[in-house]
N, C-alpha and C positions, 0 to 999 in steps of 0.2 A: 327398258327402264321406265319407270315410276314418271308422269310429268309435273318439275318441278313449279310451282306455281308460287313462290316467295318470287319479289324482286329482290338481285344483289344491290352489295354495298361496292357501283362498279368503280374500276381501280380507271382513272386517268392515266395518258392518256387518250383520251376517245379515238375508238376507229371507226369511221362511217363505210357503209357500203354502198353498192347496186344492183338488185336482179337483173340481167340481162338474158337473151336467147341460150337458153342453155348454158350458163356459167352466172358468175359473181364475179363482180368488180370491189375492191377492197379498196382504200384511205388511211394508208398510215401517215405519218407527222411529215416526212419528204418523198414519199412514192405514192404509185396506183398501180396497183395488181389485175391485170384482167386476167380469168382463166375460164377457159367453156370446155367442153364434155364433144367432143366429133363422134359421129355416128358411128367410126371402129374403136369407142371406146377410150379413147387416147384424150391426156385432157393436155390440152396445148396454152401456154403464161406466156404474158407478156407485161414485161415492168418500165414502167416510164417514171424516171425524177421529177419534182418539181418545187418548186419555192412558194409557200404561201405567198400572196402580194400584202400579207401583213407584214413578212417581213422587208419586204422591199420597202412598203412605204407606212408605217408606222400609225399613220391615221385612219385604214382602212381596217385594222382593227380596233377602233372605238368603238364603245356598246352600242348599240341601233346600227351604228354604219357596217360594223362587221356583219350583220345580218344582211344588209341591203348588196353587201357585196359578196356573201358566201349563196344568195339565192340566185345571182345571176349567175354566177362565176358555177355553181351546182347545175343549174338548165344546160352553160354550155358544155359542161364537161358532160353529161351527160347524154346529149344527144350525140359526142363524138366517143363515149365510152359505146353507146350503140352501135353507130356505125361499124365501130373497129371491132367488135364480137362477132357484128353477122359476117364479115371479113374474115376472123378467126375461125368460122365456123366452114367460109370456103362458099355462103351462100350468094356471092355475087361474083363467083366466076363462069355463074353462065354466059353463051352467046347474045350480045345484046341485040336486039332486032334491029331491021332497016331507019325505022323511026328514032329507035337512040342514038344509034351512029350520028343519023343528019343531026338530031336536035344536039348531040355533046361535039359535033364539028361546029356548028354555028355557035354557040355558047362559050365554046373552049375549054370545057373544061369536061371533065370524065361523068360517065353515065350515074357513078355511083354519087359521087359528090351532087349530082342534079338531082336524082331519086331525094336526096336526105334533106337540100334546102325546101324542093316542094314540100317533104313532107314535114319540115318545122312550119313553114308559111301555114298549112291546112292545120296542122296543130295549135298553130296562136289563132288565125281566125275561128277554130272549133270552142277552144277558151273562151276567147273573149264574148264569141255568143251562146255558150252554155252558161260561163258564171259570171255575166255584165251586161250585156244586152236582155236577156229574157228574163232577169230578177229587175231590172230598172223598167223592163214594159209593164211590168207585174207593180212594180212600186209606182208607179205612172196614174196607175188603174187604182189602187189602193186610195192615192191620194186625192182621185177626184171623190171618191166612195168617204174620203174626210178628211176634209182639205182644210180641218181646224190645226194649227202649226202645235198646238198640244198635242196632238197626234203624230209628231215624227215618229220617235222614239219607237212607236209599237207598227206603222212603215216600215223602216229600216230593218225591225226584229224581224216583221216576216217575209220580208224580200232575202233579209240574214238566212232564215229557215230554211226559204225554196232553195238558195246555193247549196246548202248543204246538203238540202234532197237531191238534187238534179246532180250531184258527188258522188250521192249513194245507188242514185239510180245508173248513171256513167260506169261505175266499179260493175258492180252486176250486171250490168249488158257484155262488160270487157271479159269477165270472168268465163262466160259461155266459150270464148274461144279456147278448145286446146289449147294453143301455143301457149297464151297469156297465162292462162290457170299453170301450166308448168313453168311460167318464170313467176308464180304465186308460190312454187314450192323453191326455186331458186332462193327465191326472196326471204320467204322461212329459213332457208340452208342460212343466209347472210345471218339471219337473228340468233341462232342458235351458235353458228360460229365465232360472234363477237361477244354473246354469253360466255362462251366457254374460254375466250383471252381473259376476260375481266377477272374472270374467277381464276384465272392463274392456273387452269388444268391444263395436262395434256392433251393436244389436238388430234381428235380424233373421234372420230362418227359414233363411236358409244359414247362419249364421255360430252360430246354435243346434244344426243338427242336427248338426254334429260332434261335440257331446259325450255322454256315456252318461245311461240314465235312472236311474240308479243314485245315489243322494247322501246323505254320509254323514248328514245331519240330520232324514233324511225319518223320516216316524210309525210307519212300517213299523217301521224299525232301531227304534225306540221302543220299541213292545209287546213285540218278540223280548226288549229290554234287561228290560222290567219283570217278562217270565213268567223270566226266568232271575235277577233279581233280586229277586224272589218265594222261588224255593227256596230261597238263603240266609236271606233274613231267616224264612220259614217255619220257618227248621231252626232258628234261633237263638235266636228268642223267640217265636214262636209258639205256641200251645195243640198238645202231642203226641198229647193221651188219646186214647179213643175214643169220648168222645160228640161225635156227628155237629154237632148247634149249636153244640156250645164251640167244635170247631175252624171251622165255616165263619164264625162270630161274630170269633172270633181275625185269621182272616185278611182279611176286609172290615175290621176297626181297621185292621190296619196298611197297608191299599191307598196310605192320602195318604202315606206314609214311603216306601213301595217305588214311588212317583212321584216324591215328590221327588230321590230316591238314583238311579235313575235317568233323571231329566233330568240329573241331574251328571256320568253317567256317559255321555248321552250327547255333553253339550256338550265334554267330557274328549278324545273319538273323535274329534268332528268338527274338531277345532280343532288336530291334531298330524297328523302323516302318517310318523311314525316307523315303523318295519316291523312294531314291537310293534305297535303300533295300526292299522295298519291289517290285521294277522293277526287282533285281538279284533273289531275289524268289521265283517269278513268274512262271518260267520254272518249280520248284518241286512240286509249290502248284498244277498247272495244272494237272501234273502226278499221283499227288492222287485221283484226279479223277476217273483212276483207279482203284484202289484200294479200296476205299472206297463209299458206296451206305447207303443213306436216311434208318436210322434202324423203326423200329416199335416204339411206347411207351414202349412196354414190353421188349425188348429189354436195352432200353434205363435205365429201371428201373433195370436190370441186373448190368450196367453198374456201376450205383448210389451207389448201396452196395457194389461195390469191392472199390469205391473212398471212400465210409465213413468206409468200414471196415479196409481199408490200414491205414486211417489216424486216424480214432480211438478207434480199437479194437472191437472185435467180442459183439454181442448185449448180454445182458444176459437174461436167463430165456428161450433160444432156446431148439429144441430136434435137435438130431442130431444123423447118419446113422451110422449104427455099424463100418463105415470107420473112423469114429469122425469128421465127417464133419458137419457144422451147418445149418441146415432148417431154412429158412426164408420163411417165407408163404405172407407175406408185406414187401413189397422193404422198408417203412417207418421204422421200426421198426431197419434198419440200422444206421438210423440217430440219433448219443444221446440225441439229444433234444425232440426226437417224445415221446406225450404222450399221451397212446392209450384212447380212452374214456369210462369210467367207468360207469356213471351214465343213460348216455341214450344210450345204445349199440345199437338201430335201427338207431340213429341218424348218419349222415356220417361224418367219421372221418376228423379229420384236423391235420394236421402236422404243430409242430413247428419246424422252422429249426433253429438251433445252429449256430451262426458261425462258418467259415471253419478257419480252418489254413489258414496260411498267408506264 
């Protein structure tokens, strides 16, 4: 099919997702769908309930605070949506060597669980001196170069700048790896499959791939929003001097306010399609580019069954892996409407699709 290049007029309400190893994690209003693709082909779901904590506690979603608290609340689920794919994937049942044994007996706790806090640890320290330490040595240097206080503003922009390069340049080094470049087309599957709920089609790998991997909600468009709304509030109330702590001090305070500012700004984007808005856009969608690469069909049909299992519960009548995980052998068969053919089983099967939620 033809790739469609209009943005819809998307139907609330919003489903977020995740590219993971070989599958897509999906976010409907009370579940999370994880589903990956195993090497004999077999894509194995797993659905977890949850309660926004808006609803639990009513002030956490207030505008700005909702953002401050859907950006941590998104890092932690996310790092244990990880975990539990390569799990699902069955990559951490190898023998773990003499050194893991000792180091998860001393620790107490399991090889896999220790693998994942190191590697968040190595992940915030890799952040914090990719986009705050080496744009604040950079702004350091700037400012003795013009240490006239009329001169913040064009500091800040290009210390703002470098973050954004040292993003672009991060993305493209990441990209070389196999793995990552195929959960770049995962990550596509997720766009094109929450294209295809908005627009209220049936689910399904043809009727997916006509649309772009590009979408205004993705995390991509996010970051772009928060290193650019960085440099404002930076120049605004930010620490200007030049000791090196106060301002990297200064600018980690204000990180939860320039997430919550923009999550607002990017829910603002996502939800208009005026010219204005979608001209301000335009910088994040381009960036996903990135990120995101043209997934397979089968892929795509991964995709399918985290979005119909998040929104309507696991299929019945499934076998599933002594982890309790559920085998789907037909991406169809996620859909409650699909009903499989009985009377002429050479015959090729045809899916009815159910309406989606709204």
């Amino acid at each position: 099919m033809s790739q469609n290049n209009s943005q819809p007029a998307c139907k609330r309400v919003d489903i977020g997702g995740q590219a993971v190893m070989e599958g897509v994690m999906m976010k409907a209003p009370d579940a999370i769908a994880i589903s990956v693709r195993r090497p004999n082909g077999d894509i194995v779901t797993k659905r977890t309930p949850y309660v926004p904590l808006s609803k639990k506690h009513p002030w956490m979603g207030w505008p700005v605070v909702r953002g401050v608290v859907n950006f941590v609340q998104m890092f932690s689920m996310g790092m244990g949506v990880l975990e539990e794919s390569t799990q699902m994937l069955g990559m951490l049942d190898e023998e773990p060597t003499k050194f893991e044994k000792w180091l998860s007996k001393k620790l107490g706790k399991g090889i896999d669980k220790i693998v994942m806090g190191v590697a968040i640890v190595l992940a915030v320290i890799l952040s914090l001196g990719l986009f705050f330490v080496i744009p604040e040595l950079f702004a350091r240097l700037l400012k003795s170069w013009m240490p006239d206080s009329s001169m913040n503003w064009l500091v800040n922009l290009l210390s703002g700048i470098l973050r954004i390069l040292i993003l672009i340049a991060y993305i493209l080094f990441c990209a070389k790896v196999p793995d990552v470049r195929r959960t770049f087309e995962y990550h596509g599957a997720e766009h094109k499959t929450v294209y295809c709920h908005e627009h209220d089609l049936p689910l399904t790998p043809e009727n997916a791939q006509q649309f772009i991997t590009l979408h205004p909600r993705c995390g991509t468009s996010f970051l772009l929003i928060v290193f650019v709304i960085s440099i404002i509030l930076f120049t605004l109330v930010g620490y200007q001097g030049t000791n090196f702590f106060l301002r990297l001090g200064s600018r980690l305070l204000l990180l939860p306010i320039v997430a919550g500012v923009s999550y607002e700004v990017l829910k603002g984007l996502a939800h208009s399609d005026s010219k204005l808005v979608r001209a301000l856009r335009w910088p994040g969608m381009q960036m996903q580019r990135l990120t995101t690469k043209p997934p397979t069909d089968e892929m795509l049909e991964v995709a399918i069954v985290s979005m119909n299992v998040a929104l309507h519960g696991l299929p019945k009548g499934c076998e599933t892996t002594p982890e309790g995980y559920t085998v789907i052998k037909d991406y169809r068969i996620a859909d409650p409407g699909y009903t499989p053919p009985a009377e002429n089983p050479e015959a090729a099967p045809e899916a009815t699709q159910a309406g989606q939620a709204g």
